[in-house]
mmCIF file of the N, C-alpha and C atoms, coordinates in Angstrom:
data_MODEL
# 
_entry.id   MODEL 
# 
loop_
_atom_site.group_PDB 
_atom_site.id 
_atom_site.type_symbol 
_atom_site.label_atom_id 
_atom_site.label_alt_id 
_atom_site.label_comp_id 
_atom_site.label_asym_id 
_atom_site.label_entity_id 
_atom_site.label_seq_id 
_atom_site.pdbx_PDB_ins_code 
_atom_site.Cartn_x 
_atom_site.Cartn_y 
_atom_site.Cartn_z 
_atom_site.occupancy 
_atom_site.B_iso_or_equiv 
_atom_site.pdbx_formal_charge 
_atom_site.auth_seq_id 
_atom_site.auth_comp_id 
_atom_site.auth_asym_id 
_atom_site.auth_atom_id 
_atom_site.pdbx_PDB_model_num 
ATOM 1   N N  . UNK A 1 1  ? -25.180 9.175   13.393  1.00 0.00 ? 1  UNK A N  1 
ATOM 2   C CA . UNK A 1 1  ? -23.744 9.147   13.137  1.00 0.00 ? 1  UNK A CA 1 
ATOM 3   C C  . UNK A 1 1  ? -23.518 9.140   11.616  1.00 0.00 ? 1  UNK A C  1 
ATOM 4   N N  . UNK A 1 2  ? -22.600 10.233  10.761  1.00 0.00 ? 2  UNK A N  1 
ATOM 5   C CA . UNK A 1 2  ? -22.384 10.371  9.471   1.00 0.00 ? 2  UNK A CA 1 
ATOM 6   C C  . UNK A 1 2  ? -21.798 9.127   9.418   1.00 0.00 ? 2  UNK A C  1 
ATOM 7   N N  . UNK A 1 3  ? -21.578 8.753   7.975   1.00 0.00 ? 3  UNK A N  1 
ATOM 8   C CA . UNK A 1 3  ? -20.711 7.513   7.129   1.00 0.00 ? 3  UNK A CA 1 
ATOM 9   C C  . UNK A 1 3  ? -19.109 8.364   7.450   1.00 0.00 ? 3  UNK A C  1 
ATOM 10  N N  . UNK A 1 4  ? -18.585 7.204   7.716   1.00 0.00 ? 4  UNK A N  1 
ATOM 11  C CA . UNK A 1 4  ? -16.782 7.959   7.603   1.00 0.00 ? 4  UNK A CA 1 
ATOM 12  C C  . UNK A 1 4  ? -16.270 8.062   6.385   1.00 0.00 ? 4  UNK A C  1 
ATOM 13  N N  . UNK A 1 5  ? -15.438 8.517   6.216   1.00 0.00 ? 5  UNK A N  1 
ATOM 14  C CA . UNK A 1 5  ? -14.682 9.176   4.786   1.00 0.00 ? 5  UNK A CA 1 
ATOM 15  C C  . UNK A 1 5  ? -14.137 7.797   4.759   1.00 0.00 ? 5  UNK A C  1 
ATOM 16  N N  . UNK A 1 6  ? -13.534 7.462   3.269   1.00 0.00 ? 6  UNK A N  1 
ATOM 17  C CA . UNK A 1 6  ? -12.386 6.448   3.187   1.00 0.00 ? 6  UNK A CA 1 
ATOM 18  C C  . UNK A 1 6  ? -11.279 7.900   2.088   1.00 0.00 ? 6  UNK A C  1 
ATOM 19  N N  . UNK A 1 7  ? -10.160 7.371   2.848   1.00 0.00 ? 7  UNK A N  1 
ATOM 20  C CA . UNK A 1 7  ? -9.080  8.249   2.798   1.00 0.00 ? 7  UNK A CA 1 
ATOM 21  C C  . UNK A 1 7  ? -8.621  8.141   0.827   1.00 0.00 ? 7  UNK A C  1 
ATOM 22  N N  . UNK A 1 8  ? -9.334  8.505   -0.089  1.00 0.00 ? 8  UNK A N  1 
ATOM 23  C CA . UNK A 1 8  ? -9.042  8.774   -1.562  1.00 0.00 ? 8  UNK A CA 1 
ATOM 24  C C  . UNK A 1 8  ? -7.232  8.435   -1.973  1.00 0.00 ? 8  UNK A C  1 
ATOM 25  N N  . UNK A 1 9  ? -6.479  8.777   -1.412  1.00 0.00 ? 9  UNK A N  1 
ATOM 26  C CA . UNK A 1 9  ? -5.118  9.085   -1.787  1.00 0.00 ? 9  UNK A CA 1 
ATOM 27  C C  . UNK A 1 9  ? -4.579  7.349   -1.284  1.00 0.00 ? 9  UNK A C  1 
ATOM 28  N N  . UNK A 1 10 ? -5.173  7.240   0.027   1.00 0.00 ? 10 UNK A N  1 
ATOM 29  C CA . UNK A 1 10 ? -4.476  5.781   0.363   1.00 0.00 ? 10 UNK A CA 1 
ATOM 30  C C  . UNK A 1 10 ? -5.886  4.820   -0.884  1.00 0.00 ? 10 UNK A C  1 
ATOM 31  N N  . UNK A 1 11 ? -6.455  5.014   -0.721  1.00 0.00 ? 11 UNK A N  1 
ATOM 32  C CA . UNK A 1 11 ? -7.411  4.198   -1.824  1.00 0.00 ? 11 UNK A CA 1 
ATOM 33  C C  . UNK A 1 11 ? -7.001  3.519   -2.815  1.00 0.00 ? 11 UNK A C  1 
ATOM 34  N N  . UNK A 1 12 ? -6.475  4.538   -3.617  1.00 0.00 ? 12 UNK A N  1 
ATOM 35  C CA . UNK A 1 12 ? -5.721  4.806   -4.828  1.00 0.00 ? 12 UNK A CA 1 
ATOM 36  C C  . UNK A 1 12 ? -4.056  3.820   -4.692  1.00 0.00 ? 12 UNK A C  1 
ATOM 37  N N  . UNK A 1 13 ? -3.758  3.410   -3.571  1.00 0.00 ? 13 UNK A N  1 
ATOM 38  C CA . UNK A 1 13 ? -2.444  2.696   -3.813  1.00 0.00 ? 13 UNK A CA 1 
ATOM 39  C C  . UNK A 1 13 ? -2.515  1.736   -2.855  1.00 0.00 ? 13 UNK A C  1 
ATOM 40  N N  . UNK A 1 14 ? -3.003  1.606   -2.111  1.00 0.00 ? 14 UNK A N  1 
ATOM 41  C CA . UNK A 1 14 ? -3.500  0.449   -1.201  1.00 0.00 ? 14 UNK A CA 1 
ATOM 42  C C  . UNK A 1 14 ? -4.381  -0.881  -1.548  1.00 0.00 ? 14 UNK A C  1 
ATOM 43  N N  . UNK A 1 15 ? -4.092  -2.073  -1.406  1.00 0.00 ? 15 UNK A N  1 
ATOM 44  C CA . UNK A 1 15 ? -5.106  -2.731  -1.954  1.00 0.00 ? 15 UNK A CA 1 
ATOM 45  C C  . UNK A 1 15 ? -5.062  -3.956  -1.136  1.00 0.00 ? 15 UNK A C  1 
ATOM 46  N N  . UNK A 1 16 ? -7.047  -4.172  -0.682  1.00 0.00 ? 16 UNK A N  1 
ATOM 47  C CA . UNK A 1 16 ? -7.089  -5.475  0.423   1.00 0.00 ? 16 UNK A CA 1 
ATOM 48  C C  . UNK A 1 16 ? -7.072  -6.525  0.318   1.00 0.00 ? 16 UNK A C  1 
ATOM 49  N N  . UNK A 1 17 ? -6.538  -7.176  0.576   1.00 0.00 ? 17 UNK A N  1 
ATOM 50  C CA . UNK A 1 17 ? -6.772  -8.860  -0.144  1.00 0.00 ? 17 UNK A CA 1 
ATOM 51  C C  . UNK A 1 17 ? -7.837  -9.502  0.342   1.00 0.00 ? 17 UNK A C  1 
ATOM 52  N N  . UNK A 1 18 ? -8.196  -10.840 -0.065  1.00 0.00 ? 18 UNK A N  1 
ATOM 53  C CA . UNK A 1 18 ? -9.249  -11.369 0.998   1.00 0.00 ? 18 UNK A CA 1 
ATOM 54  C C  . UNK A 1 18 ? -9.028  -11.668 2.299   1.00 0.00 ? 18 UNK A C  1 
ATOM 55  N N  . UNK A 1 19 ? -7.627  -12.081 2.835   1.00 0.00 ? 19 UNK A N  1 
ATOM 56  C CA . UNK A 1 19 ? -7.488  -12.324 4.154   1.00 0.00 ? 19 UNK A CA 1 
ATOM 57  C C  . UNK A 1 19 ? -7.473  -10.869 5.128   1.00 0.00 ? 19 UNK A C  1 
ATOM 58  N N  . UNK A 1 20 ? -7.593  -9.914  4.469   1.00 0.00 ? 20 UNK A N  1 
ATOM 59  C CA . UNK A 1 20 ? -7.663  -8.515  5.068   1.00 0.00 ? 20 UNK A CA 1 
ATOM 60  C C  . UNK A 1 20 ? -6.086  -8.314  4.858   1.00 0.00 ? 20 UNK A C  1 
ATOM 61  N N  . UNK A 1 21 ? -5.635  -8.456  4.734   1.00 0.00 ? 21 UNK A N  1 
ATOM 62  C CA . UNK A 1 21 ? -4.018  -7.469  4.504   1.00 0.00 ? 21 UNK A CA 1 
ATOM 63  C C  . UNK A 1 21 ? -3.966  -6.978  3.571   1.00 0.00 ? 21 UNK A C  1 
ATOM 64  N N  . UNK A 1 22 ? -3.239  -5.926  4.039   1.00 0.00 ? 22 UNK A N  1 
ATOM 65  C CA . UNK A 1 22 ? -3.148  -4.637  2.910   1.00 0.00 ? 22 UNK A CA 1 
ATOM 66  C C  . UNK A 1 22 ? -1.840  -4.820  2.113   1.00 0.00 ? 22 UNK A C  1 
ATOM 67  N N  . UNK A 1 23 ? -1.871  -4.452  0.867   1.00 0.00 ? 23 UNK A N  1 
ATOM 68  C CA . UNK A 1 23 ? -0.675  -4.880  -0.097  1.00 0.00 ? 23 UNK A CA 1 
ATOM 69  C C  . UNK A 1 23 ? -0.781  -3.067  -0.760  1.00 0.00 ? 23 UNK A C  1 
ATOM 70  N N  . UNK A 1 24 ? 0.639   -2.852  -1.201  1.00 0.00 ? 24 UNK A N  1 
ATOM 71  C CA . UNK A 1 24 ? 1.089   -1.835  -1.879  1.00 0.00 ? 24 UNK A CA 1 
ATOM 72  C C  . UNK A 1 24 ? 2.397   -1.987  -2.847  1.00 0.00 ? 24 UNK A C  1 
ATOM 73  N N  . UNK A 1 25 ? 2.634   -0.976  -3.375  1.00 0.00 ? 25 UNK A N  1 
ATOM 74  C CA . UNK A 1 25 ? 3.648   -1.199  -4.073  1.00 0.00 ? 25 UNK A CA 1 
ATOM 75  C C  . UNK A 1 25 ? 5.088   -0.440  -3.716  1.00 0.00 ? 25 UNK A C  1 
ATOM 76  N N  . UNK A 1 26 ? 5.913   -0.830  -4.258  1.00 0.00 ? 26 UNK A N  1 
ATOM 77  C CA . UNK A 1 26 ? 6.959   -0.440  -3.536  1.00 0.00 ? 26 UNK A CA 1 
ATOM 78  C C  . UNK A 1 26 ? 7.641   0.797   -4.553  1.00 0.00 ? 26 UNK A C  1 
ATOM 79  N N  . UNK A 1 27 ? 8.135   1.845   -3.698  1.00 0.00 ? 27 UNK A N  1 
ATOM 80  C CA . UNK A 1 27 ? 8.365   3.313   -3.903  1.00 0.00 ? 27 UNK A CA 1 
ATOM 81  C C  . UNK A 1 27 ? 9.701   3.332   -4.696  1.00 0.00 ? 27 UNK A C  1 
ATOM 82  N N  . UNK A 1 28 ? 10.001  4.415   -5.310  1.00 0.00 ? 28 UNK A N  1 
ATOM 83  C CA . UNK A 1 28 ? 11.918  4.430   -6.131  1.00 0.00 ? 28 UNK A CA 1 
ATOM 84  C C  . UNK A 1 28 ? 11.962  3.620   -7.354  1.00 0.00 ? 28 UNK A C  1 
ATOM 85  N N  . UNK A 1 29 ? 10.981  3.973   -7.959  1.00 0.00 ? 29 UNK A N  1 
ATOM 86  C CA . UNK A 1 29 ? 11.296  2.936   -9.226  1.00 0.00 ? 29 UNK A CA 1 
ATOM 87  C C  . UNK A 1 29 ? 10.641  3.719   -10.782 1.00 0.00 ? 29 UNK A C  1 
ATOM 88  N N  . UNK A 1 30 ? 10.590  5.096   -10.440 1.00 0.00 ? 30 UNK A N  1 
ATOM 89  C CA . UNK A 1 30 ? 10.384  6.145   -11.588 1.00 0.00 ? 30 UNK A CA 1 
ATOM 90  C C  . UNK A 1 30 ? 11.581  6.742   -12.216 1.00 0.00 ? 30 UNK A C  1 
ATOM 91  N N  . UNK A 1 31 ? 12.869  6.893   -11.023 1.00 0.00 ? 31 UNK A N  1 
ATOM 92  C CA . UNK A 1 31 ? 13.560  7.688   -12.241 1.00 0.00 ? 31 UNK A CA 1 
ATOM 93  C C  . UNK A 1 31 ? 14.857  7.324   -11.053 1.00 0.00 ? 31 UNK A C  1 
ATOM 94  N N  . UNK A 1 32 ? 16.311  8.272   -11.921 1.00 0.00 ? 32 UNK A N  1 
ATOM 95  C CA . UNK A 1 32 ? 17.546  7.858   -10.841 1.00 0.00 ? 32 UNK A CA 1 
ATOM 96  C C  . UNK A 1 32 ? 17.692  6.462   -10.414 1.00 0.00 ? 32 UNK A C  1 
ATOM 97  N N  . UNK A 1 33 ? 17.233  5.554   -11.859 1.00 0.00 ? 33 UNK A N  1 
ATOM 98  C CA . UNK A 1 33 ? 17.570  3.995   -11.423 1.00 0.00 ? 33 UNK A CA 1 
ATOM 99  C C  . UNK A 1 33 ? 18.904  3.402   -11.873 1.00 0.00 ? 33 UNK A C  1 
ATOM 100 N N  . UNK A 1 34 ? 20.200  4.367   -12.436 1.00 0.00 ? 34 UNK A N  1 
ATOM 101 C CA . UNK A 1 34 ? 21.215  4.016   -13.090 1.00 0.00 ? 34 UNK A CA 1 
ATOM 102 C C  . UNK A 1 34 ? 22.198  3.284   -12.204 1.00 0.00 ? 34 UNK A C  1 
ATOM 103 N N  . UNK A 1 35 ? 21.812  3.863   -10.227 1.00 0.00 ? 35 UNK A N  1 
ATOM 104 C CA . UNK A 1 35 ? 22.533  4.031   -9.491  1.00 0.00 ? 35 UNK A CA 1 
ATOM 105 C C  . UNK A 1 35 ? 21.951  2.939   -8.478  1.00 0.00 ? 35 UNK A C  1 
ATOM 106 N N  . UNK A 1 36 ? 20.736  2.282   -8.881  1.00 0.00 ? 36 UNK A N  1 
ATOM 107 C CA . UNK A 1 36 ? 20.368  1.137   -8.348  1.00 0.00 ? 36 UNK A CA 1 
ATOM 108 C C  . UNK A 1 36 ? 20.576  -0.256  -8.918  1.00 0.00 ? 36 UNK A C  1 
ATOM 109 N N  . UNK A 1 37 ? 21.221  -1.078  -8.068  1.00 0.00 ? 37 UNK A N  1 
ATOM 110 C CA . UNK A 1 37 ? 21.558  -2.736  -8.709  1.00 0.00 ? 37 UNK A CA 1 
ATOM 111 C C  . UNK A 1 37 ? 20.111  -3.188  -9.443  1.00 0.00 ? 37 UNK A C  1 
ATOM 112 N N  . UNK A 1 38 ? 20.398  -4.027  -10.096 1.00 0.00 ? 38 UNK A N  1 
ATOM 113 C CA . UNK A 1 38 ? 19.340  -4.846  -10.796 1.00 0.00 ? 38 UNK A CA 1 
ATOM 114 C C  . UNK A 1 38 ? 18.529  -5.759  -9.691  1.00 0.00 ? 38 UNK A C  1 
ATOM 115 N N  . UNK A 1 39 ? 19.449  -6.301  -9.109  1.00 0.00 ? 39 UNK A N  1 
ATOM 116 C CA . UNK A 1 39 ? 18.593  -6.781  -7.447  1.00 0.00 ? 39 UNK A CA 1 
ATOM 117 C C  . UNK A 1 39 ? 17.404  -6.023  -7.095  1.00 0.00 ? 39 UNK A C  1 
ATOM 118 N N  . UNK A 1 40 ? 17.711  -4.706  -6.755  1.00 0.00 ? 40 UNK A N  1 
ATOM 119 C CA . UNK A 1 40 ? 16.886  -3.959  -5.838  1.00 0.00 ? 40 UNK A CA 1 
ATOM 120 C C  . UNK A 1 40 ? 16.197  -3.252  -7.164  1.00 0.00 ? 40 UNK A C  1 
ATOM 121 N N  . UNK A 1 41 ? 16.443  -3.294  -8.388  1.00 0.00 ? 41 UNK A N  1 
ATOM 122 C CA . UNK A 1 41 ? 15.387  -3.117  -9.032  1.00 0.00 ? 41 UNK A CA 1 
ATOM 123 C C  . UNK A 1 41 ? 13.950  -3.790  -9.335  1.00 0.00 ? 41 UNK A C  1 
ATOM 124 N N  . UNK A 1 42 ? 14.477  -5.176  -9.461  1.00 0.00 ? 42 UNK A N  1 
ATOM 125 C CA . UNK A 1 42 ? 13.234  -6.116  -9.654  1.00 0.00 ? 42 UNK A CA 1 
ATOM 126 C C  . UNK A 1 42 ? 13.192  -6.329  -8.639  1.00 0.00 ? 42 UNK A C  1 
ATOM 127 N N  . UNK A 1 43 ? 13.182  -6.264  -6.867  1.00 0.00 ? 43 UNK A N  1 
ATOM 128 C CA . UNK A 1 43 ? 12.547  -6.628  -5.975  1.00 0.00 ? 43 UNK A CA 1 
ATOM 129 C C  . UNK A 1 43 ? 11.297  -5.823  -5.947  1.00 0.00 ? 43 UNK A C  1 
ATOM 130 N N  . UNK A 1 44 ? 11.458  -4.588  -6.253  1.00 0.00 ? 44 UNK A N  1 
ATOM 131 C CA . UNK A 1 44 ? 10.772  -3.218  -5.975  1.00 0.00 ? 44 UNK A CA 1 
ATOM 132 C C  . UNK A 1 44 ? 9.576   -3.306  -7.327  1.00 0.00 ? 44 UNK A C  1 
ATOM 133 N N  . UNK A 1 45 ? 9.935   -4.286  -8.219  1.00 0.00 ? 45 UNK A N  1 
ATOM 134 C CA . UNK A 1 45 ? 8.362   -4.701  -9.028  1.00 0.00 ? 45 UNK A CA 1 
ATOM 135 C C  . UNK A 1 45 ? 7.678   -5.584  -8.744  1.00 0.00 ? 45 UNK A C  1 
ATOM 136 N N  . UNK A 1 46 ? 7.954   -6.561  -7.250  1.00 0.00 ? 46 UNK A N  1 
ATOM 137 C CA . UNK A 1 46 ? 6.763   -6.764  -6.506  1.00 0.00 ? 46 UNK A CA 1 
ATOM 138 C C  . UNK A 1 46 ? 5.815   -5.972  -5.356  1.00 0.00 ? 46 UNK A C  1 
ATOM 139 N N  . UNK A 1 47 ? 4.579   -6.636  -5.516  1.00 0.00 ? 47 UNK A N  1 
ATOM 140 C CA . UNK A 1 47 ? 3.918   -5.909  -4.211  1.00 0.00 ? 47 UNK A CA 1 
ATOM 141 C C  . UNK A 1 47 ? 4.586   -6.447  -3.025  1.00 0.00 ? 47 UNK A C  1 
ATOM 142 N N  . UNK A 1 48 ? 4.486   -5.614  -1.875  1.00 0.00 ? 48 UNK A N  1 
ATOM 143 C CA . UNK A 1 48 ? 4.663   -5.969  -0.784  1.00 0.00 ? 48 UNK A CA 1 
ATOM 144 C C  . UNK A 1 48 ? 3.270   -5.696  0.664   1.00 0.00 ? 48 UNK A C  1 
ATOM 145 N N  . UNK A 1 49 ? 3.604   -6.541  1.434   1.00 0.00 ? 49 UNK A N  1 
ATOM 146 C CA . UNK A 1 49 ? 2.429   -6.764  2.437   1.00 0.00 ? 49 UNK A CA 1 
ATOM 147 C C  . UNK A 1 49 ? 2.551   -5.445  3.221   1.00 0.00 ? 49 UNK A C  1 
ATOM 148 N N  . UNK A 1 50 ? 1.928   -4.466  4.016   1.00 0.00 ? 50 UNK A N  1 
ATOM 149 C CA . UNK A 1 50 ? 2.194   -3.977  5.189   1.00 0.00 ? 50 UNK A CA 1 
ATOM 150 C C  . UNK A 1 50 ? 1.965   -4.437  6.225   1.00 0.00 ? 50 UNK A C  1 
ATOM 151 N N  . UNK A 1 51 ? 3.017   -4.547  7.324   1.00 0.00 ? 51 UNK A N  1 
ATOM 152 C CA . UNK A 1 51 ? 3.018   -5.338  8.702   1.00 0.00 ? 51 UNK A CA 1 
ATOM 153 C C  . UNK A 1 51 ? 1.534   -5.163  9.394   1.00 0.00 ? 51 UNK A C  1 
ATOM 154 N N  . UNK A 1 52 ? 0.850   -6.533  9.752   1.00 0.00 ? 52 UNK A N  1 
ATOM 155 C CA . UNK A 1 52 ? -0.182  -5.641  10.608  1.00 0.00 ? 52 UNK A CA 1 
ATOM 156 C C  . UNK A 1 52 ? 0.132   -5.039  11.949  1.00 0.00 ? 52 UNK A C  1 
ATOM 157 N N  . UNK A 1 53 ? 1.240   -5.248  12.820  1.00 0.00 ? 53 UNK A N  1 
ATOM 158 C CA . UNK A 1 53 ? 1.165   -4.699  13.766  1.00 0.00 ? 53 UNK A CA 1 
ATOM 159 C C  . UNK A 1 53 ? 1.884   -3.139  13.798  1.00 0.00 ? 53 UNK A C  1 
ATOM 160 N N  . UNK A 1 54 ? 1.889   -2.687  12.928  1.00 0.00 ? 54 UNK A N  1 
ATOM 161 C CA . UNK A 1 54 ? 2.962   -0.922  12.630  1.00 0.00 ? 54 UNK A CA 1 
ATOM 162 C C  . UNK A 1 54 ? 1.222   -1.427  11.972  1.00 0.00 ? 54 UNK A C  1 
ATOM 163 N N  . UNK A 1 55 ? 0.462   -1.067  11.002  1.00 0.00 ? 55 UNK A N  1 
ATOM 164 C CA . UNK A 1 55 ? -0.220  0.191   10.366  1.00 0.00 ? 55 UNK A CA 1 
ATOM 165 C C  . UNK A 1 55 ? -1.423  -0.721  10.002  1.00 0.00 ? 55 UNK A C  1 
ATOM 166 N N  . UNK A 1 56 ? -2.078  -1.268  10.925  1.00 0.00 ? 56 UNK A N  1 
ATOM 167 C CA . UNK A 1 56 ? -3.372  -1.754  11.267  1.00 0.00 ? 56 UNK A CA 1 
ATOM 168 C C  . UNK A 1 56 ? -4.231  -0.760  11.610  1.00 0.00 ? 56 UNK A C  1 
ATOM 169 N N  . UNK A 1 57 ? -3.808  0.103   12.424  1.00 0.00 ? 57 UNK A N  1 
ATOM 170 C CA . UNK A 1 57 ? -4.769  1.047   12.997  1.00 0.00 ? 57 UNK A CA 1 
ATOM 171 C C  . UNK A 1 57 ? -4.677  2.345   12.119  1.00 0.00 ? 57 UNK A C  1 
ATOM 172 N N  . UNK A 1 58 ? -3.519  2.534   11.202  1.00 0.00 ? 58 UNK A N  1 
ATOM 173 C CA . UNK A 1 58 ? -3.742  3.576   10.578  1.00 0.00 ? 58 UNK A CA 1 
ATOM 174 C C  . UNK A 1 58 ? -4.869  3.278   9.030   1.00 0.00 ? 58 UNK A C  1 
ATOM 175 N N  . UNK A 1 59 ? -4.474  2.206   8.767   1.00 0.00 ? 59 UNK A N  1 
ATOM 176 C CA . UNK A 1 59 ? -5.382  1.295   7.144   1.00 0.00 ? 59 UNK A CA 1 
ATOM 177 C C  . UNK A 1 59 ? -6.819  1.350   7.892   1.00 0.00 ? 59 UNK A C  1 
ATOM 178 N N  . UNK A 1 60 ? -6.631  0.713   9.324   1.00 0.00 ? 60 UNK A N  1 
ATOM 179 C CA . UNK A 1 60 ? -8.711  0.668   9.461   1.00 0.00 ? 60 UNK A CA 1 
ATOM 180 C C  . UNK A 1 60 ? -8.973  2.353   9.401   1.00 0.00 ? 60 UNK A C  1 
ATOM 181 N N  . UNK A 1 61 ? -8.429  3.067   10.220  1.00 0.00 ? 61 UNK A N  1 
ATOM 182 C CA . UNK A 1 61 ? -8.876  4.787   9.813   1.00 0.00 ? 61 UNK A CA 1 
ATOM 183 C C  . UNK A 1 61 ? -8.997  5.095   8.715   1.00 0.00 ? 61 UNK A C  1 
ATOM 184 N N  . UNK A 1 62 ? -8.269  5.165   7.747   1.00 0.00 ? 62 UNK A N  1 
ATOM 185 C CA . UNK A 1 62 ? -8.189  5.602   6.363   1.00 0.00 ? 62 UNK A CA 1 
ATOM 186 C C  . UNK A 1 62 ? -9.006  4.943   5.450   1.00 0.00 ? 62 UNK A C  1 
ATOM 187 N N  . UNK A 1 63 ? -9.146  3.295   5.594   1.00 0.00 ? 63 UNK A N  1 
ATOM 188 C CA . UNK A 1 63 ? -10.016 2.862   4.714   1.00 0.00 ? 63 UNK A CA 1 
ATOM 189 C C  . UNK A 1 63 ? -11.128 2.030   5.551   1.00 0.00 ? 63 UNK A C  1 
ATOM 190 N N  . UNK A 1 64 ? -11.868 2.476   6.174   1.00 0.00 ? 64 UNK A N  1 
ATOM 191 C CA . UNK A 1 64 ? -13.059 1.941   6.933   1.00 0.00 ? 64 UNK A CA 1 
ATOM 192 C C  . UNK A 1 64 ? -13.857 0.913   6.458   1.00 0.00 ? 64 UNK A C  1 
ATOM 193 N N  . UNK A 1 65 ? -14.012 0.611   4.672   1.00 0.00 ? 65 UNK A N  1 
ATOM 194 C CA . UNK A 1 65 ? -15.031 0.119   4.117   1.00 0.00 ? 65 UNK A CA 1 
ATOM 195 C C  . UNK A 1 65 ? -13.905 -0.890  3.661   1.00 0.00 ? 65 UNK A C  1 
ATOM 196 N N  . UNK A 1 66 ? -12.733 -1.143  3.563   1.00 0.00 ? 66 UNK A N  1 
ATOM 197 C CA . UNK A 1 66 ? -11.818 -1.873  2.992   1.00 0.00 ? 66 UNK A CA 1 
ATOM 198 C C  . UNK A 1 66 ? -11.680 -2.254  1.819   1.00 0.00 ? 66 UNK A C  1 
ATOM 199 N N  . UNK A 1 67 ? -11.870 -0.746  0.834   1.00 0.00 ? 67 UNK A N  1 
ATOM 200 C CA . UNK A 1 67 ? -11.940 -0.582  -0.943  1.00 0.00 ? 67 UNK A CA 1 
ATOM 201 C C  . UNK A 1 67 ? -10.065 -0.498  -0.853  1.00 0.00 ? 67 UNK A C  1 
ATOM 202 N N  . UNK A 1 68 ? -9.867  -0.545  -2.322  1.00 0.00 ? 68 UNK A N  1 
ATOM 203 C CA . UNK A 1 68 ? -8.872  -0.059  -2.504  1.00 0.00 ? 68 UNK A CA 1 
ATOM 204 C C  . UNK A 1 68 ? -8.880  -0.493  -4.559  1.00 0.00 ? 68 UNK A C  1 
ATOM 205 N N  . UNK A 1 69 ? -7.552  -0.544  -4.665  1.00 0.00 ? 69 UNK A N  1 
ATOM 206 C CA . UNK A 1 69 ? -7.374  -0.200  -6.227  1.00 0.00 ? 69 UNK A CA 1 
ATOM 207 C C  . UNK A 1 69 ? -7.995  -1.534  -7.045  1.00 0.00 ? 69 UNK A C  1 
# 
C-alpha cells in the first residue's frame, strides 16, 4: 500500500493543535474592508476552530499525517 498524499494547499492554512483540532484563519480581510465594521474586522484576526463534526472526515483525508503550517 503507497503512503497517502497530504493535501499541500490545505497544509499551507490549516493547522493541528495538540488536542487534534484543526484551527485556520478566517477569510475577507485583504481588501474591500471600508465597508466592514471594526467588530467584524478584529474578530476575523483571530484563528478559529473547525467544527469536528462538519469537516473531521474531510481534514483526516487531506491531512493523513496531521502536518500543517
Amino acid at each position: 500500500m503507497p503512503k497517502m498524499k497530504t493535501h499541500r494547499g490545505t497544509a499551507k492554512r490549516i493547522k493541528v493543535t495538540g488536542t487534534g483540532k484543526y484551527v485556520a484563519k478566517h477569510s475577507g480581510k485583504s481588501h474591500i474592508l471600508t465597508k466592514k465594521t471594526r467588530k467584524r474586522k478584529n474578530r476575523m484576526k483571530k484563528d478559529f476552530v473547525l467544527l469536528d463534526n462538519v469537516h473531521k472526515n474531510d481534514m483526516i483525508r487531506l491531512l493523513p499525517y496531521g502536518v500543517g503550517r
